[in-house]
N, C-alpha and C positions, 0 to 999 in steps of 0.2 A: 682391729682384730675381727669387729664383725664381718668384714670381706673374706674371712674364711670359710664363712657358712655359703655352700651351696646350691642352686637352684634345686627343687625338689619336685618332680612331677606334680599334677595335681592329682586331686582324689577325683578317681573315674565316672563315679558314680555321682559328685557333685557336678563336674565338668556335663556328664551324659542329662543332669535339670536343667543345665542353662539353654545345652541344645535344643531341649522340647519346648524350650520356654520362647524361643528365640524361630522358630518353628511358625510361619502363618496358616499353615492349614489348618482349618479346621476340624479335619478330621481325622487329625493328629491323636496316637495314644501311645500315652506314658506307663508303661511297664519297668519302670526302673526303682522308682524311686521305692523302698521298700517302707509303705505307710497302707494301713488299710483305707479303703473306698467302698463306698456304698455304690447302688445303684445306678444312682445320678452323678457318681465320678468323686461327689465331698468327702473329705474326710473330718468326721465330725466330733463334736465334743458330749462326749455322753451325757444324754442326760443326768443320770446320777450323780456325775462328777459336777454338772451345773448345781444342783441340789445341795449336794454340799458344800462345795464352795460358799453358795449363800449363805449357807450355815455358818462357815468359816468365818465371813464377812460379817455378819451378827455378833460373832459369839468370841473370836480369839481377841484379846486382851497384850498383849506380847511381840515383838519382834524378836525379843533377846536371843543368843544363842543358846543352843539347844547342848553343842557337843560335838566333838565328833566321831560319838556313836549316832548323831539325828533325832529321828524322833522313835524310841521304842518303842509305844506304843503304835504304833503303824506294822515294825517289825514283827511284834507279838500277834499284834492283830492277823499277819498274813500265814503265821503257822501254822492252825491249822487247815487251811486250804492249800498249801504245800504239799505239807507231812501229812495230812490226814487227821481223823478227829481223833482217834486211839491211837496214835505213832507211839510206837512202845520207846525209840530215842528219844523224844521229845516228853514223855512220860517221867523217865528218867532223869531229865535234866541235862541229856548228854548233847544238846543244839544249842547255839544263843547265835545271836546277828547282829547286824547294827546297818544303817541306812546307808547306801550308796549313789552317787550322782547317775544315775541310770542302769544298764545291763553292764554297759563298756566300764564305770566303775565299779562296779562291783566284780565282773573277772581282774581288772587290774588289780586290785586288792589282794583277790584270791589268788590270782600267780603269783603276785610279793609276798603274800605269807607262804604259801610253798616254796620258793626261792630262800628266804629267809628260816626255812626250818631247815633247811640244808637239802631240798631236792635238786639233784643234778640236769634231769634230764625230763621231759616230756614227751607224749607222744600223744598225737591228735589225729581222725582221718581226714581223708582229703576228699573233692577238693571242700572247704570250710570257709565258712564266716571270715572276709579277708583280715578284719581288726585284731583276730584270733594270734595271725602268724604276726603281724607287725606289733602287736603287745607284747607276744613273747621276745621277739626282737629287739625293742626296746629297753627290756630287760636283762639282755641279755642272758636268756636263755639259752641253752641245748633243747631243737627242735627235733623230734622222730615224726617220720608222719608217714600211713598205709591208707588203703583206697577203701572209703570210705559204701560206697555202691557201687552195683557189678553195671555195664552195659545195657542188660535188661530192666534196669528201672528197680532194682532190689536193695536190702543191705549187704554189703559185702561181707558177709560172719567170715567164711576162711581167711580174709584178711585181718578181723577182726581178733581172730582166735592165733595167727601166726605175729601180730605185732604183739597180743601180752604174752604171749610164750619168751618172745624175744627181748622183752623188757628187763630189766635188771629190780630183783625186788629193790624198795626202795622209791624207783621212779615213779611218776605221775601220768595219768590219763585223761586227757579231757573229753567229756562224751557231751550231745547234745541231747536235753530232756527229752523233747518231743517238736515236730515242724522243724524237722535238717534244713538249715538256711546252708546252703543255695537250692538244693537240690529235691526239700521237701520226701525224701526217703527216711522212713524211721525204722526203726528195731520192731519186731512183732512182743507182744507180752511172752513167747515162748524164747524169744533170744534174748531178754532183758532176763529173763530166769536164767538161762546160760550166763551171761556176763554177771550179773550177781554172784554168781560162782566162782570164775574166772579170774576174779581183778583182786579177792583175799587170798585167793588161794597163791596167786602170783605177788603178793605184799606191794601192793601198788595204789595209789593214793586217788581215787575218783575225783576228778574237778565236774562238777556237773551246772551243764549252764542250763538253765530252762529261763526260756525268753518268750515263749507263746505261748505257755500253758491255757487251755480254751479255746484256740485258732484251731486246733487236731480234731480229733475224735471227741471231745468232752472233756471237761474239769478233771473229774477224775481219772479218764484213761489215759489225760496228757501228762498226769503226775507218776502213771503206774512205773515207767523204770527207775525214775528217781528214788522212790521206795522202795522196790526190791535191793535195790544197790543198799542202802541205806541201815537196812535191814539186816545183811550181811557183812558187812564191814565194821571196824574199830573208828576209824575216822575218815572223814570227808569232808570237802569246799563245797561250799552249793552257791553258785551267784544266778539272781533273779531278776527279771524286770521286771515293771508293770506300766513300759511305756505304749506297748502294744493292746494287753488285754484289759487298760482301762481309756489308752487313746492318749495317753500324758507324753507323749513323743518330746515335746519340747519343755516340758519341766525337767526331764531326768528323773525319774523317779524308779532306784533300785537298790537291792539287799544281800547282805554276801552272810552264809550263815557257817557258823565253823559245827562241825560236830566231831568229839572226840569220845578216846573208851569210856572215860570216867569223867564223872562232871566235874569233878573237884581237878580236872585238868585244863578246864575252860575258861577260866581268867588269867592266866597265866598265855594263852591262844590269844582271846579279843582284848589281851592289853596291846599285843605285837598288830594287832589289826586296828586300834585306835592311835596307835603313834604312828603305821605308814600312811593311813590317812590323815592325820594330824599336817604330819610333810608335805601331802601330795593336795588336797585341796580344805584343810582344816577343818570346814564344816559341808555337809551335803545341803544343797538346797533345800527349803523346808515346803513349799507350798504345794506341790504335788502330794507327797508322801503324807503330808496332813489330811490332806482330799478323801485317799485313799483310807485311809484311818478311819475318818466319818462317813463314809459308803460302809466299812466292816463292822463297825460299833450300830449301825442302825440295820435292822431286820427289812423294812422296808426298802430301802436302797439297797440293803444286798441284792435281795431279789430284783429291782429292778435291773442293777447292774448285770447280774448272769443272764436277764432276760435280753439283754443288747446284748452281751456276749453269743447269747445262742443266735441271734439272726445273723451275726457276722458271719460266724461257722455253718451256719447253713447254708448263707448266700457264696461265698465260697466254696461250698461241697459242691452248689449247684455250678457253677461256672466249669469244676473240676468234673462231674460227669458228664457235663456239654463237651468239654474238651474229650473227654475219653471216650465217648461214644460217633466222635468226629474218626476214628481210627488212626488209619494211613492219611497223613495230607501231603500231598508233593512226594517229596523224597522222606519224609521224617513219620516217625508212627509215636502219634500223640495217646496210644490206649495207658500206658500206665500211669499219668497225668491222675488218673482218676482215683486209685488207691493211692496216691500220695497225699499230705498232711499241709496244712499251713499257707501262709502267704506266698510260695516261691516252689517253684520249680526248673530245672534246666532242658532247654531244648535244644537236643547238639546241629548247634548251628554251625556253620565253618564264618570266619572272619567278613569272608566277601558276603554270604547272605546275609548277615547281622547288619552289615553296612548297608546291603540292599533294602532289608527290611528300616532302615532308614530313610535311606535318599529317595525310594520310592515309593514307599505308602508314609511315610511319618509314625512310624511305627519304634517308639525304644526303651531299647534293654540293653542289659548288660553286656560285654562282647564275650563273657561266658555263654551266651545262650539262658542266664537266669530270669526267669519272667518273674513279676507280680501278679498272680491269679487277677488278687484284689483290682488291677487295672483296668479288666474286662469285664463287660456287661452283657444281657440279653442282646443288647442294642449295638453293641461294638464288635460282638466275637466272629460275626460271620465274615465281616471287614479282616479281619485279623487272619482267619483261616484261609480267604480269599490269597491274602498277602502272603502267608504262609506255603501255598500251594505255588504263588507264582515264582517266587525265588529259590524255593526247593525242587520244584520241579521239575 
């Protein structure tokens, strides 16, 4: 019976590391793989998280299972750097969480409890994070999806404001916190006040991913729309990563938080979210999300921690002004690169460039035109614009 099962593409994006890997030139660069790099090309393991670890290594007693809520404490720990230190939900008691196997479990989670409260329909913009549409898929969901940014390198708000008009109360919205993957185009603070508006007014349920918070703008302005949303609304899904802003890429290490109107409505929520994880992978891995716990429980590490947070974001900003003040290259005008957020951005490339900036400089990315910032350096980017200019050109 298992000859029934189908050949299944592979994953493009894994396919596109073997090509670079498989690649002799030297002066080969990998803009695909969506992982932060430094300077010198590594992607490294924070110190912080070495530090604790140690700790870990000293100090934990335990394999046992934990649950499959995880480790709470890790959960609680990351609250208020979330929500904020006076979150009036969380005040209340109207949030609680529990640990998920990275960013992609914890939306899994969060679409199966929507799913299972009885939403029919979703609606996400486009184009988005691809795991997005084939999660919903796999669930068999109802997908709605609108354009997510204009041509110009903006947000698209008319699109924004004609898909929740057209929602049916009831339905669900998925928004990106902050660093729009693919595209690096975020909401300004004055549209995330509009949609705060918007999304109760129209009785529509926020799924809110935030998976970079600290890659954008800063800690706190990468949280700002999640909290306005937050703020205004009766209930909402929040799923989090922290495989990005602590570097824990291959632990998994992430958190899905329910909040509803009333708190006395919230066990009755994270019992329905500890039995579909129960089904789906019983227990979250524990040693990442422990990490993280002992970086938030010690003052000294935190501050470490945000202080490699900040040079990431800065080293980043810097590559993203270098691009934007490149302008015009070839055929493509790279300025709004520069006001864009996070690890990714799209450069519209047509098919045949993408391939060319392949086969002839060693250069790759996605056949969206999606770069990783992070990939380029003082020392690589001129290479890159070179190659850029000769295939668009």
């Amino acid at each position: 019976m298992l000859t029934n099962l189908q050949q299944q593409p592979a994953d493009a994006l894994l396919a596109l590391i073997k090509l670079h890997n498989a690649d002799p030139r030297p002066s080969k660069i990998d803009l695909g793989v969506g992982v932060y790099r430094t300077g010198q090309g590594d992607t490294p393991v924070f110190s912080a998280i070495k530090a604790a670890e140690k700790i870990l290594l000293e100090t934990q007693e335990s394999k046992a299972y934990l649950g499959p809520e995880g480790d709470m404490g890790f959960v609680e720990a990351l609250k208020p750097y979330i929500f904020g230190q006076h979150s009036a939900p969380v005040a209340a008691g109207r949030i609680d969480g529990m640990q998920a196997p990275g960013g992609t479990g914890a939306l899994r989670l969060a679409f199966a409890m929507a799913k299972r409260a009885g939403i029919q329909r979703f609606w996400m913009g486009t184009p988005s994070w691809p795991n997005h549409a084939q999660i919903f898929a796999d669930l068999g969901c109802e997908l709605k999806t609108f354009a997510h940014n204009t041509a110009e390198g903006v947000a698209d708000m008319p699109a924004l404001r004609a898909a929740i008009a057209a929602a049916e109360p009831g339905d669900a919205i998925l928004l990106h916190g902050c660093c729009h993957n693919p595209t690096g185009i975020d909401y300004t603070p004055a549209e995330w006040d509009e949609i705060a508006q918007l999304i109760p007014a129209r009785g529509l349920l926020p799924i809110l991913d935030l998976a970079y918070q600290g890659l954008g703008q800063g800690w706190e302005e990468d949280a700002y729309g999640v909290r306005q949303v937050l703020n205004a609304v009766p209930e909402a899904l929040i799923a989090y990563s922290c495989d990005k802003n602590f570097g824990l890429y291959r632990d998994r290490v992430g958190a899905v938080y329910v909040m509803m109107a009333e708190a006395t409505q919230l066990p009755a929520a994270m019992s329905n979210g500890h039995a579909l994880a129960r089904a789906s992978w019983s227990q979250p891995p524990d040693h990442g999300a422990a990490a993280v716990r002992v970086v938030l429980e010690d003052v000294g590490l935190t501050r470490r921690w945000l202080d490699e947070l900040d040079c990431m974001r800065a080293r980043m900003r810097q590559i993203r002004e270098e691009l934007g003040r490149s302008g015009k290259v070839g055929g493509v005008d790279l300025t709004a690169i520069a006001e864009q957020n996070g690890l990714f951005s799209i450069i519209p490339f047509t098919p045949e460039q993408v391939q060319a900036m392949r086969d002839r400089h060693g250069i790759y990315f996605a056949g969206s035109g999606r770069i990783n910032i992070a990939g380029l350096t003082l020392g690589n980017i001129d290479t890159f614009l070179a190659a850029v200019k000769d295939v668009t050109g």
